[in-house]
BASESE-553210 format. One line per 2 residues: number of its first residue (from 1); for each residue z, y, x of C-alpha. Coordinates in nm, 2 decimals, padded with zeros to 4 digits. Example, Ala and Ser with C-alpha at 12.3 -4.5 7.8 and 13.67 -1.06 7.14 Angstrom:
# residues 2
1 = 00.78:-00.45:01.23; 00.71:-00.11:01.37
END
This chain:
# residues 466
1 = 00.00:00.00:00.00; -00.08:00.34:00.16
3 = 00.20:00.49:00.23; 00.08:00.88:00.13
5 = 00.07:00.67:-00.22; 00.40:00.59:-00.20
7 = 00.51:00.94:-00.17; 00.30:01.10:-00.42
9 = 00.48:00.82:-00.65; 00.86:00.94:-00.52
11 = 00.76:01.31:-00.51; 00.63:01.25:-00.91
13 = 00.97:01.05:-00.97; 01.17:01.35:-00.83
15 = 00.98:01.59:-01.03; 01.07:01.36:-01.37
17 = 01.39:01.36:-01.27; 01.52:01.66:-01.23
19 = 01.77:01.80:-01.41; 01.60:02.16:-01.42
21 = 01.29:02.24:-01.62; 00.97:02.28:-01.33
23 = 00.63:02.41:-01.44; 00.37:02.46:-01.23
25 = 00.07:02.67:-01.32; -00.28:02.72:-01.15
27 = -00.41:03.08:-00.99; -00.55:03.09:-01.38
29 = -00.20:03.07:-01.51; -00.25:02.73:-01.69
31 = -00.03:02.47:-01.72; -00.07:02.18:-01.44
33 = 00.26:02.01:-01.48; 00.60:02.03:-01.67
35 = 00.88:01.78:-01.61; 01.10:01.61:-01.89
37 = 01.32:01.83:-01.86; 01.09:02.17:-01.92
39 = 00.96:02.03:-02.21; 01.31:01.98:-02.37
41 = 01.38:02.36:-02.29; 01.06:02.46:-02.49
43 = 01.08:02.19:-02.75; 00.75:02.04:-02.64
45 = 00.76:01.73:-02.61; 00.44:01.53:-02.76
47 = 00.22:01.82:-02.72; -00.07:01.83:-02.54
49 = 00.01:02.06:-02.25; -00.20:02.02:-01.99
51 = -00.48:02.34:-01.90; -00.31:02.56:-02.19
53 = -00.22:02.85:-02.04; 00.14:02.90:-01.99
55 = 00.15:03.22:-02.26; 00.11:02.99:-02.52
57 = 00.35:02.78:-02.46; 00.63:03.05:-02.29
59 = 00.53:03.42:-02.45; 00.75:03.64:-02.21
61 = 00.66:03.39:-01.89; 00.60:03.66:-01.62
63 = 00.42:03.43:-01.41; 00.10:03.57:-01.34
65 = 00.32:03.84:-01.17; 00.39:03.62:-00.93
67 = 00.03:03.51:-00.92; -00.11:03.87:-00.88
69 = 00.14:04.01:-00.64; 00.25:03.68:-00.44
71 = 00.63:03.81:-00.46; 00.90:03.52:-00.57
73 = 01.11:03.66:-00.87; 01.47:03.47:-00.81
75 = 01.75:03.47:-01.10; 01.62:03.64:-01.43
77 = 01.79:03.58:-01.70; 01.53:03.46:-02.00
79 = 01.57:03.38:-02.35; 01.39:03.02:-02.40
81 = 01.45:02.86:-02.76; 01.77:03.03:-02.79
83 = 01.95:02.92:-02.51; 02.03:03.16:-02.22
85 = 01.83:03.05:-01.92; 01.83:03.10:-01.53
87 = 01.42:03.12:-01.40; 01.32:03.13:-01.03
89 = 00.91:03.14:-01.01; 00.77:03.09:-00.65
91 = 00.43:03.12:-00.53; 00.26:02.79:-00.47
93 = 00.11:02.72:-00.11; -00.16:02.46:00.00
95 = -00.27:02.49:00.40; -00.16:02.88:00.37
97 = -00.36:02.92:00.05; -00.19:03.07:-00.29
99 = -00.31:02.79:-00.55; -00.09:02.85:-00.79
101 = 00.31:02.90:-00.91; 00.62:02.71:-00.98
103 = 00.86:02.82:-01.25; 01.25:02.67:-01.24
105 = 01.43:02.68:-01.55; 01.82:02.62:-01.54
107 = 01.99:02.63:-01.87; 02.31:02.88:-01.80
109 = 02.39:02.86:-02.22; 02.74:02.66:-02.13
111 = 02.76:02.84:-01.81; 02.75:03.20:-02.00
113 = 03.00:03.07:-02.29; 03.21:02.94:-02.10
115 = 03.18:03.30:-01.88; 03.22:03.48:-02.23
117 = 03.55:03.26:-02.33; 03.69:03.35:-01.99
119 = 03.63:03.71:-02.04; 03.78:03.69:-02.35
121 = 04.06:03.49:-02.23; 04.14:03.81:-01.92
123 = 04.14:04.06:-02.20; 04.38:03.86:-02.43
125 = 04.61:03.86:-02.15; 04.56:04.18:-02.04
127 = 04.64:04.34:-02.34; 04.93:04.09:-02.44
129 = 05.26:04.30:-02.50; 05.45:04.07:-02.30
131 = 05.39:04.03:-01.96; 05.18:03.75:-01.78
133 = 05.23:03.66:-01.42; 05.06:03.35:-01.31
135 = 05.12:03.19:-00.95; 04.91:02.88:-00.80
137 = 05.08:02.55:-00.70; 05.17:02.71:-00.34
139 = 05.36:02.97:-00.52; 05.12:03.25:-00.46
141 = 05.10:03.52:-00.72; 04.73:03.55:-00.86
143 = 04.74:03.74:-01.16; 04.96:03.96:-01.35
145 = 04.85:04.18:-01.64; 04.89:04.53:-01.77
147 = 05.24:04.47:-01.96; 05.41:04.30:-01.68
149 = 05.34:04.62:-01.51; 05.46:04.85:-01.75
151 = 05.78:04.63:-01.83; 05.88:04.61:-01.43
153 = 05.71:04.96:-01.31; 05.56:04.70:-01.05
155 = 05.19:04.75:-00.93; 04.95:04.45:-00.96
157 = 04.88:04.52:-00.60; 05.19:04.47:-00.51
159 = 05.22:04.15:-00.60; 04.90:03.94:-00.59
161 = 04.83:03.72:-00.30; 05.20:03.73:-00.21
163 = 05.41:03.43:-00.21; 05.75:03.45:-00.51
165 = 05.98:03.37:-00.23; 05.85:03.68:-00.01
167 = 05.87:03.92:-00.35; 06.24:03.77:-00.41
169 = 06.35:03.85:-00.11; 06.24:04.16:-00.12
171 = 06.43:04.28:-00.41; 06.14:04.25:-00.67
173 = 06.33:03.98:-00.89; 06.67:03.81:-00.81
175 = 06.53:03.45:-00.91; 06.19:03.32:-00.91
177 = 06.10:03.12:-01.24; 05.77:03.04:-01.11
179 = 05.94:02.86:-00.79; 06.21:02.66:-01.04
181 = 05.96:02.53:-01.20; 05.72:02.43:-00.92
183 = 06.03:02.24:-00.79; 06.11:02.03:-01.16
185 = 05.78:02.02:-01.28; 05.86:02.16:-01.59
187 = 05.93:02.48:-01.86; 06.22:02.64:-01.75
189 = 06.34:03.00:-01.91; 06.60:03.25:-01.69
191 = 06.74:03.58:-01.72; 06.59:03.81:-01.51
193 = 06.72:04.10:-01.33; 06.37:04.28:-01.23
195 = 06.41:04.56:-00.98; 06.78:04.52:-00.96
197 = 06.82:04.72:-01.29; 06.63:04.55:-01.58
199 = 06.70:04.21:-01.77; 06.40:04.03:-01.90
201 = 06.38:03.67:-02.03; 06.12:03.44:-01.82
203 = 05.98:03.14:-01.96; 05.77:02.96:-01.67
205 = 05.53:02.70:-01.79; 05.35:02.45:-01.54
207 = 04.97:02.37:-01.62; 04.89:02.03:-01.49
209 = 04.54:01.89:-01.41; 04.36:01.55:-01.51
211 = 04.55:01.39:-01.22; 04.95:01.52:-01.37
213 = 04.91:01.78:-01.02; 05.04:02.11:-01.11
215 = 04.80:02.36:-01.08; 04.97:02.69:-01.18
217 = 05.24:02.82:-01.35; 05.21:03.08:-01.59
219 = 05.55:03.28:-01.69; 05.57:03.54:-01.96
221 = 05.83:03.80:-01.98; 06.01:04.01:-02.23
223 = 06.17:04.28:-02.19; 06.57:04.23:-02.33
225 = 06.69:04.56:-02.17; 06.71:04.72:-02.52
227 = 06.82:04.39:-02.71; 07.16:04.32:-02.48
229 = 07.22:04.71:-02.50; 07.18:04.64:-02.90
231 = 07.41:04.36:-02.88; 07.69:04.53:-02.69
233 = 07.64:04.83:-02.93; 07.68:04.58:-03.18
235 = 08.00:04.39:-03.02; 08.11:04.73:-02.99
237 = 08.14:04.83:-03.33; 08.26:04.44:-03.41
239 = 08.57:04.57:-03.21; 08.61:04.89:-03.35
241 = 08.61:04.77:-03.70; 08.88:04.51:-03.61
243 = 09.12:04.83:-03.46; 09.25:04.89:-03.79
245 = 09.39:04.52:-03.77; 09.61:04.59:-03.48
247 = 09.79:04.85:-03.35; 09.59:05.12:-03.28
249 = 09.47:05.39:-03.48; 09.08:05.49:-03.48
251 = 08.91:05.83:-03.54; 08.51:05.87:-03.53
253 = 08.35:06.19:-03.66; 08.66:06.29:-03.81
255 = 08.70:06.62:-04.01; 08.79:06.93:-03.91
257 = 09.18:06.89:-03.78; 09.41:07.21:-03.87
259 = 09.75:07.32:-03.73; 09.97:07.53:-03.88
261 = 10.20:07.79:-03.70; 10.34:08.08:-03.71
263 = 10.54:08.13:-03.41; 10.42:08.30:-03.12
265 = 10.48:08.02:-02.94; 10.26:07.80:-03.10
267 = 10.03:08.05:-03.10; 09.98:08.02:-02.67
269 = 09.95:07.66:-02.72; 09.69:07.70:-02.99
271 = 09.52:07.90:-02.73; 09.54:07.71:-02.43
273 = 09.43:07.38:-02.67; 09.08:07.61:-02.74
275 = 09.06:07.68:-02.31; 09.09:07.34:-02.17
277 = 08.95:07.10:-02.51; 08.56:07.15:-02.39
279 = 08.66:07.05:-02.02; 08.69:06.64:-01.97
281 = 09.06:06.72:-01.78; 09.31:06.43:-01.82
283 = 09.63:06.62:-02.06; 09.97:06.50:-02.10
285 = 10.14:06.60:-02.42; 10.52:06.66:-02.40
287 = 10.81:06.70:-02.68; 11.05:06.52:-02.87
289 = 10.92:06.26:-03.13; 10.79:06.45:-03.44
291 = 10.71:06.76:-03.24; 10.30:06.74:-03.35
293 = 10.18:06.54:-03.03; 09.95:06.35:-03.20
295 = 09.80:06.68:-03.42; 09.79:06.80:-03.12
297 = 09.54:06.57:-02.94; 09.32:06.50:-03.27
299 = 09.27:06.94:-03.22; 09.17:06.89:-02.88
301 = 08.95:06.57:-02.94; 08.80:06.82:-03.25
303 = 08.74:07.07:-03.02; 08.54:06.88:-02.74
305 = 08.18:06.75:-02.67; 08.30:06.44:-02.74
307 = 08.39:06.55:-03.11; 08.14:06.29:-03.27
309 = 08.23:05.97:-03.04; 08.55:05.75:-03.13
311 = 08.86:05.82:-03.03; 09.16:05.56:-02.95
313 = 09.52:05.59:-03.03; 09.70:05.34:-02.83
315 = 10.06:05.30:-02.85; 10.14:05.16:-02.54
317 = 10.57:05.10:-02.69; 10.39:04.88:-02.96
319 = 10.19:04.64:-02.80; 10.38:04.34:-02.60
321 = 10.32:04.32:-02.21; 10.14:03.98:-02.18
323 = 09.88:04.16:-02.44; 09.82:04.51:-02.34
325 = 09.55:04.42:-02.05; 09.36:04.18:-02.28
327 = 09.38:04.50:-02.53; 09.32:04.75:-02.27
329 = 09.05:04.64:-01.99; 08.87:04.32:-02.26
331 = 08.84:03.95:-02.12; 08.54:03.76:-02.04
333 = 08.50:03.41:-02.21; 08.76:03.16:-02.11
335 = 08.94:03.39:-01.90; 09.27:03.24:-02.05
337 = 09.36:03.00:-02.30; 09.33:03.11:-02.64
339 = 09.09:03.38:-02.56; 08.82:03.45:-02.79
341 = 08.48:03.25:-02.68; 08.27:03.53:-02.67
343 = 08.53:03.73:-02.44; 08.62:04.06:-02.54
345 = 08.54:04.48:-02.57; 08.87:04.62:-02.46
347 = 09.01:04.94:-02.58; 08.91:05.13:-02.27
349 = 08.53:05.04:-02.29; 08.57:05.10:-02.69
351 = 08.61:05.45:-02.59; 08.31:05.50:-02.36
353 = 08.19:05.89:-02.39; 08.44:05.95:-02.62
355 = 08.89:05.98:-02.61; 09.17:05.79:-02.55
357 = 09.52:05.89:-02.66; 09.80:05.70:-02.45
359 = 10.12:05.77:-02.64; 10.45:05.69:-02.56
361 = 10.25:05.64:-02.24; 10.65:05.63:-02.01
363 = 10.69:05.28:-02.14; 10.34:05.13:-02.01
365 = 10.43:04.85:-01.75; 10.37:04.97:-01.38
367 = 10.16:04.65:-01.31; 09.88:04.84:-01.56
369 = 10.00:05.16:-01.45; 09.83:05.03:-01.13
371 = 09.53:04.92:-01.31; 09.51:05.27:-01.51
373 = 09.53:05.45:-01.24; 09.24:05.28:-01.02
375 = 09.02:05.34:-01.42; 09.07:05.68:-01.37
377 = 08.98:05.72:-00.95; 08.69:05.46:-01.03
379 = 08.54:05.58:-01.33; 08.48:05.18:-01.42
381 = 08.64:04.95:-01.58; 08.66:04.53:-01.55
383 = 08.74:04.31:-01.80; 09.04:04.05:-01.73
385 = 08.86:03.70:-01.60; 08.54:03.91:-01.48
387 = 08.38:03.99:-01.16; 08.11:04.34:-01.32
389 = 08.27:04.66:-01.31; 08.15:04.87:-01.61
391 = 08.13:05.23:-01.59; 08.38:05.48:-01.80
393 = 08.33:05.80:-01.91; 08.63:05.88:-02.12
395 = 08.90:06.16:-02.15; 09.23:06.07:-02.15
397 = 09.52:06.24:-02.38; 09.86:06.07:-02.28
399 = 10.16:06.20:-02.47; 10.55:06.10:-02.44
401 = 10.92:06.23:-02.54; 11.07:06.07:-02.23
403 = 11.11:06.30:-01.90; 10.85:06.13:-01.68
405 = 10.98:06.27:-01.37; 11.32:06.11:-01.43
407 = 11.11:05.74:-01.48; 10.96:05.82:-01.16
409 = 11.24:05.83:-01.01; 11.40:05.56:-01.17
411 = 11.08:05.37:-01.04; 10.97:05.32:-01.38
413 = 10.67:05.50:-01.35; 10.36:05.58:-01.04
415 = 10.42:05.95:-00.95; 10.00:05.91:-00.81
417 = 09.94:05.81:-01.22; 10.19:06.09:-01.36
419 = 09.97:06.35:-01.09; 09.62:06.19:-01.25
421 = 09.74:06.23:-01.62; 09.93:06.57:-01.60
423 = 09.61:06.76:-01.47; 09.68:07.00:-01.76
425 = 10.05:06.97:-01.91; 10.11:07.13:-02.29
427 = 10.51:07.13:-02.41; 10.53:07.09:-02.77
429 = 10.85:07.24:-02.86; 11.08:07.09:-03.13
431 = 11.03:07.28:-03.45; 11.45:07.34:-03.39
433 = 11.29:07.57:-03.13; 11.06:07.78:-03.37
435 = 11.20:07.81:-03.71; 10.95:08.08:-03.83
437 = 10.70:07.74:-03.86; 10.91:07.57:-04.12
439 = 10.86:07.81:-04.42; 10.46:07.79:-04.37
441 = 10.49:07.39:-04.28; 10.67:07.34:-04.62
443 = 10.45:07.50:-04.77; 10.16:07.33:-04.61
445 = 10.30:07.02:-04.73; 10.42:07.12:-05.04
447 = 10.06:07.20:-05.14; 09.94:06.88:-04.99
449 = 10.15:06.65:-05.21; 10.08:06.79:-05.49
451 = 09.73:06.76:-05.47; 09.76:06.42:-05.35
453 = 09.96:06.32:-05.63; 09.77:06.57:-05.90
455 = 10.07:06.71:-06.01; 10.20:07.06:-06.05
457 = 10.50:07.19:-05.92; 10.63:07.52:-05.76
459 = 10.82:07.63:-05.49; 11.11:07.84:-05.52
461 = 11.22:08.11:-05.28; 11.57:07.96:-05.33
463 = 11.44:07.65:-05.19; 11.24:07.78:-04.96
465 = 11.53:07.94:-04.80; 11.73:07.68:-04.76
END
């Protein structure tokens, strides 16, 4: 058999076989040969083909540019049938003669969905409200999308092509989900602590291939800043509506507080009250029990910035020893037993931006004075059982009717606390002490009752002085 035979035969089996469509066309632009394939593409198959020229069979065919200018077109994107198709055409060469020109047809239609689907796929994560940070099976960050940004305030430069452990220990995040689950193969969901300041949830989930090989792990993140802000509001007000249970007394955008005086000496307190209630300076309230302490303090409270936010009446005399911390600083969960599950606001936190009122505040143990007294150098607060100091911003209005200078030295009482509370000191004298009050206090009262209990009674001058 002659062996140039033999390869016309293989070079005609090639052509058959391939999975590309091939025509070939003369230097008249008529069909010499199509393949299989080709014919599929132009849903030909049983016609007559051969000599028709190539027009007839392919209307936008560009070949006879090729054939006119001798230039290859490579890549063009045609419409054949319907499908989306790839064409190379190529001038055809015999012993350095142009005889003719070869058209390749690849069928990109799967090729350009599957294209489309990924594009579509990018913009669904790139405009997904929670974030999307994707690592491959090294650990290597490859994409992360327009909400992950915003949430961390981290750039996408930053971060792609660098490996989680790199970005960790760097400061980015304090854990790496995407590295947890690498290591067990499986979802995993942390709290995250992104930039050292904000708390997001991370679920990392692993995508395996055909062969159970992870390939990537894709984590998304939300942002729970504002949600565990919520919930502490919302423990927060739990705990202030459970005050009135105790022994404490609660006041939160109270009405306007009035004191009534005549005497000129309550009128230098009433004055000093106006000069130092819009400052946040720690007072201690003086005087004999019944003296108007506490009417005092709500007037200073009233006249602060601080007006609108709670303010706490402790009475440190009331509460037993062993419970006053718990009360005061809060507990964490299981910091003792008995203690609530959930752990704890104390009274301290309660009062965050708003007042305190310590009063009888000479008979508070000295192991809490010693607590107290750190609060108020600190400005922070920890809860009994806990290791995260909170910050305070609170005024503090202590009050008493013992002589704290005579505890101090009895060593009942921190002369470095009595300094830190008695920033501002107002005496409330006995009411022995200013008798021109009494006639305009019974009255006062007189006219109180009697609206209280709607009935209508009068005064006389007789009575009045007596």
């Amino acid at each position: 058999m002659d062996h140039r035979l033999i390869s016309a035969d293989l070079a005609e089996y090639i052509f058959n076989s391939m999975h590309n469509g091939l025509i070939v066309v003369d230097r008249d632009n008529k069909v010499m040969m199509i393949n299989p394939s080709a014919e599929k593409m132009l849903q030909i198959e049983g016609i007559a083909w051969k000599g028709m020229p190539i027009k007839s069979l392919l209307p936008n065919s560009k070949m006879h540019h090729v054939l006119e200018n001798g230039v290859s077109s490579i890549g063009e994107k045609m419409n054949i049938a319907g499908r989306v198709c790839m064409v190379n055409r190529t001038p055809l060469y015999r012993e350095g003669e142009m005889i003719g020109a070869i058209g390749v047809i690849q069928d990109i239609s799967e090729m350009e969905h599957s294209r489309n689907l990924l594009k579509q796929m990018e913009m669904v994560i790139e405009f997904s409200t929670d974030g999307i940070y994707v690592v491959n099976t090294e650990g290597i960050t490859l994409l992360v999308n327009s909400a992950y940004e915003e949430i961390t305030g981290f750039r996408r430069e930053e971060l792609v092509g660098r490996h989680m452990a790199e970005l960790t220990h760097e400061g980015y995040f304090d854990q790496s989900v995407s590295l947890l689950v690498l290591e067990q193969k499986k979802r995993i969901s942390v709290i995250q602590k992104i930039g050292g300041k904000k708390d997001v949830i991370a679920t990392g989930t692993p995508v395996f291939n055909e062969s159970g090989v992870i390939e990537m792990v894709v984590t998304s993140v939300r942002d729970i800043t504002q949600l565990n802000e919520l919930k502490h509001e919302l423990n927060k007000a739990r705990s202030i509506s459970q005050i009135h249970q105790h022994r404490y007394a609660l006041e939160f955008e109270g009405k306007e507080q009035a004191i009534v005086f005549r005497s000129a000496k309550m009128e230098q307190i009433y004055e000093q009250i106006h000069h130092v209630a819009p400052f946040p300076t720690s007072i201690l309230l003086s005087g004999p029990s019944g003296a108007g302490k506490e009417v005092v303090a709500n007037l200073i409270h009233h006249l602060s910035n601080r007006k609108d936010k709670p303010f706490i009446k402790v009475n440190c005399a009331a509460i037993p020893e062993q419970l006053l911390e718990a009360e005061l600083f809060g507990y964490e969960a299981g910091a003792f037993t008995g203690a609530n599950r959930d752990g704890r606001i104390g009274l301290l936190e309660l009062a965050d931006q708003g007042t305190i009122m310590f009063d009888e505040i000479g008979e508070m143990p000295l192991s809490l004075q010693v607590k107290l007294l750190r609060v108020l150098q600190e400005k922070q607060v920890q809860r009994v059982g806990g290791t995260k100091p909170r910050n305070l911003d609170i005024r503090i209005i202590s009050a008493t009717n013992r002589d704290l200078r005579e505890r101090i030295r009895e060593g009942k009482f921190r002369e470095d606390l009595y300094y830190r509370l008695q920033v501002v000191e107002i005496r409330i004298p006995s009411l022995a002490e200013r008798p021109e009050d009494i006639e305009v206090l019974v009255e006062h009262y007189f006219s109180y009752y009697c609206r209280l209990f709607r009935i209508e009674k009068q005064l006389s001058e007789k009575t009045k002085h007596i």
